[in-house]
C-alpha positions as CSV (number, residue, x, y, z in Angstrom):
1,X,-86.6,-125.1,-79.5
2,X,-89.7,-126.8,-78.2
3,X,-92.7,-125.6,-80.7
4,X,-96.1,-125.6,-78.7
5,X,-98.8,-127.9,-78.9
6,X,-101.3,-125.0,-79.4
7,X,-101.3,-122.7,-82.3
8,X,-102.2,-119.2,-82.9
9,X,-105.4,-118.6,-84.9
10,X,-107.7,-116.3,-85.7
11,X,-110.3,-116.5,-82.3
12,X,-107.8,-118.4,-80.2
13,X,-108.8,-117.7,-77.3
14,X,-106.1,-118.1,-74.7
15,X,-107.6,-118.3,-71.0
16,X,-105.9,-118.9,-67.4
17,X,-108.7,-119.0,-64.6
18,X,-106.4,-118.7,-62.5
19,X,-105.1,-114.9,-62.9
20,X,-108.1,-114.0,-64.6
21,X,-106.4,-113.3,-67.9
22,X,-107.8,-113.5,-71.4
23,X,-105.7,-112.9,-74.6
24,X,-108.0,-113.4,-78.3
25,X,-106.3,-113.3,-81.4
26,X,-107.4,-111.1,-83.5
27,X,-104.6,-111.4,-85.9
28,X,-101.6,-113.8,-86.3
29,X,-98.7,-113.7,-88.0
30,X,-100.4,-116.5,-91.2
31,X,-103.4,-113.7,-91.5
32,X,-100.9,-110.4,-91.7
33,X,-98.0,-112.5,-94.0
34,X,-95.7,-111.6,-90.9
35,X,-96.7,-108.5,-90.4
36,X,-98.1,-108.1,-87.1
37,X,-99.8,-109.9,-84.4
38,X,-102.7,-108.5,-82.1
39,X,-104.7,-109.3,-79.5
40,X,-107.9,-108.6,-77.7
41,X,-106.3,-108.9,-74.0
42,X,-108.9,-108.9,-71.0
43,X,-106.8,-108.4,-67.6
44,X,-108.8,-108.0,-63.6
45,X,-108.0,-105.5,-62.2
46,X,-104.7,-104.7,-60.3
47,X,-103.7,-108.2,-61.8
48,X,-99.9,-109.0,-61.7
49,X,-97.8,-107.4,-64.4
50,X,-95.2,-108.6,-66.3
51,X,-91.7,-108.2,-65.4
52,X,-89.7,-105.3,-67.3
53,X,-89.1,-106.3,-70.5
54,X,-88.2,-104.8,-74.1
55,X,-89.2,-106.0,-77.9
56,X,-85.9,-106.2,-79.8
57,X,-86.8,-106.0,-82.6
58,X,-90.6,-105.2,-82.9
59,X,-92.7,-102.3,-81.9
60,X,-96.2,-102.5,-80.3
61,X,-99.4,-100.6,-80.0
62,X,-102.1,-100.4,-77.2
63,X,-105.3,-99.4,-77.0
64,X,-107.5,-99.2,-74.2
65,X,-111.0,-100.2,-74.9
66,X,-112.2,-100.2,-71.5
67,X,-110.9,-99.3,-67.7
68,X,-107.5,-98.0,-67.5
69,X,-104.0,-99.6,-68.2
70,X,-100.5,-97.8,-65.4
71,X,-97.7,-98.1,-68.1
72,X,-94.0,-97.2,-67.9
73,X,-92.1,-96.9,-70.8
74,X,-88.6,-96.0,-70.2
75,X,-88.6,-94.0,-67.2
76,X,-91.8,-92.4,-68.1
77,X,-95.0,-93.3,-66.1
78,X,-98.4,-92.4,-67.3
79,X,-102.3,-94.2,-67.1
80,X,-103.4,-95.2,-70.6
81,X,-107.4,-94.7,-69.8
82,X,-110.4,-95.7,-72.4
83,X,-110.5,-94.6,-75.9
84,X,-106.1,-94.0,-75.4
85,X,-103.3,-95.2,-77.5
86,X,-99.9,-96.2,-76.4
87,X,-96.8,-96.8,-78.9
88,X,-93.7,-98.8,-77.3
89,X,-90.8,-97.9,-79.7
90,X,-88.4,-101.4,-80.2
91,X,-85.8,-102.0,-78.0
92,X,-87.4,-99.6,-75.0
93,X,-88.2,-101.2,-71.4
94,X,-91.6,-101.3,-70.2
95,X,-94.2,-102.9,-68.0
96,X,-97.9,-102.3,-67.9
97,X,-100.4,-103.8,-66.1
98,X,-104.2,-102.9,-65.0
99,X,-105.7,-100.6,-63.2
100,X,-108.3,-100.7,-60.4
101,X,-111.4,-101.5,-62.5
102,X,-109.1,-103.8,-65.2
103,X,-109.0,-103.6,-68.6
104,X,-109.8,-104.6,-71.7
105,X,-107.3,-103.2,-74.4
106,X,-105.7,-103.9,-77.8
107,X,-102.4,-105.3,-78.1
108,X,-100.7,-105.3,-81.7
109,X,-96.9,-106.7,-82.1
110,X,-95.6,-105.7,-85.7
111,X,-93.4,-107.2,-87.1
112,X,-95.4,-110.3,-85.7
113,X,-92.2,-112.9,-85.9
114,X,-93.4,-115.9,-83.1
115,X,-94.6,-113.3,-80.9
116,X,-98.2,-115.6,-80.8
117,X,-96.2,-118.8,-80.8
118,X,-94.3,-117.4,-77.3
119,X,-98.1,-116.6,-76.2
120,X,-99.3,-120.0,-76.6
121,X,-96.0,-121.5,-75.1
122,X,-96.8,-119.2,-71.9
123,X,-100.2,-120.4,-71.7
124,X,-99.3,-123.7,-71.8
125,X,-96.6,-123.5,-69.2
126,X,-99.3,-122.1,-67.3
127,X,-102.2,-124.7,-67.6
128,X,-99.2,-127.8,-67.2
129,X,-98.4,-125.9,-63.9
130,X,-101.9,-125.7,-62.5
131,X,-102.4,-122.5,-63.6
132,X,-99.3,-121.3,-61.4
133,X,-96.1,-121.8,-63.0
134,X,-92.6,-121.1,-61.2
135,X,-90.5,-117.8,-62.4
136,X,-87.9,-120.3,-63.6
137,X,-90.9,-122.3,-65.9
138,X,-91.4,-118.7,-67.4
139,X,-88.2,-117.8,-68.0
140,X,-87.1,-120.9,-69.5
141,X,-90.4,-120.0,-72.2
142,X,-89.3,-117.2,-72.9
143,X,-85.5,-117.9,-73.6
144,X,-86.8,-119.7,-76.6
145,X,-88.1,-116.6,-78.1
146,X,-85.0,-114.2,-77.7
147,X,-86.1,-112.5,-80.8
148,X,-89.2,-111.7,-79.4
149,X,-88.6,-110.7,-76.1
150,X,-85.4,-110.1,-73.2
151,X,-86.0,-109.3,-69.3
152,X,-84.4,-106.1,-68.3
């Protein structure tokens, strides 16, 4: 497994100009002791979302701070707006992405296993690809992190 260069610290601040993305660590796996890992994520609006995905074996936490977050978990649908809370249950598919004004939310991973790891691998697969990286430069990321997270 190819470890990356970057590490996730407290104030990491992971940026791609490109999309327009910004993911801040708030808390790592080192600061919890494993516990969970979260994120201060600023997305544009109507930026791209990720493909449909589920956590294996972790659950995660949203909450919007500002604008408004389209989420479907499972088969449900629903906006996550400001001030709103969203729990993913382990295991359960879901994709979420920004809404017409973007968003600014927190994102917390628990247990926190290399869940910020796979973030800086992403990022740099990102920056090493000007800032546009293939689907197939993605996926081979995040086959290293199986634990973590699976396409579905």
């Amino acid at each position: 497994m190819t470890e990356p260069s970057i590490k996730p610290e407290v104030g990491l601040a992971l940026v791609n100009p490109v999309a327009g993305t910004t993911l801040r660590f708030t808390a790592t796996a080192a600061s919890t002791d494993g516990g969970y890992v979260e994120v201060e994520a600023t997305y544009p609006p109507n930026s791209a979302r990720p493909p449909r995905h589920l956590h294996p074996s972790q659950h995660e936490d949203f909450t919007v701070l500002s604008g408004l977050m389209h989420a479907t978990v499972g088969e449900t649908e629903r906006d996550i707006e400001t001030g709103d809370g969203l729990h993913v249950p382990r295991g359960t598919p879901h994709v979420m992405g920004a809404g017409d004004e973007g968003a600014v939310f927190r994102w917390r991973t628990s247990p926190a296993l290399r869940t910020g790891e796979m973030f800086c691998a992403l990022w740099e697969a990102a920056r090493d690809n000007d800032w546009e990286p293939k689907p197939l430069q993605l996926f081979e990321v995040i086959s290293q992190y199986d634990a973590e997270f699976c396409l579905c």
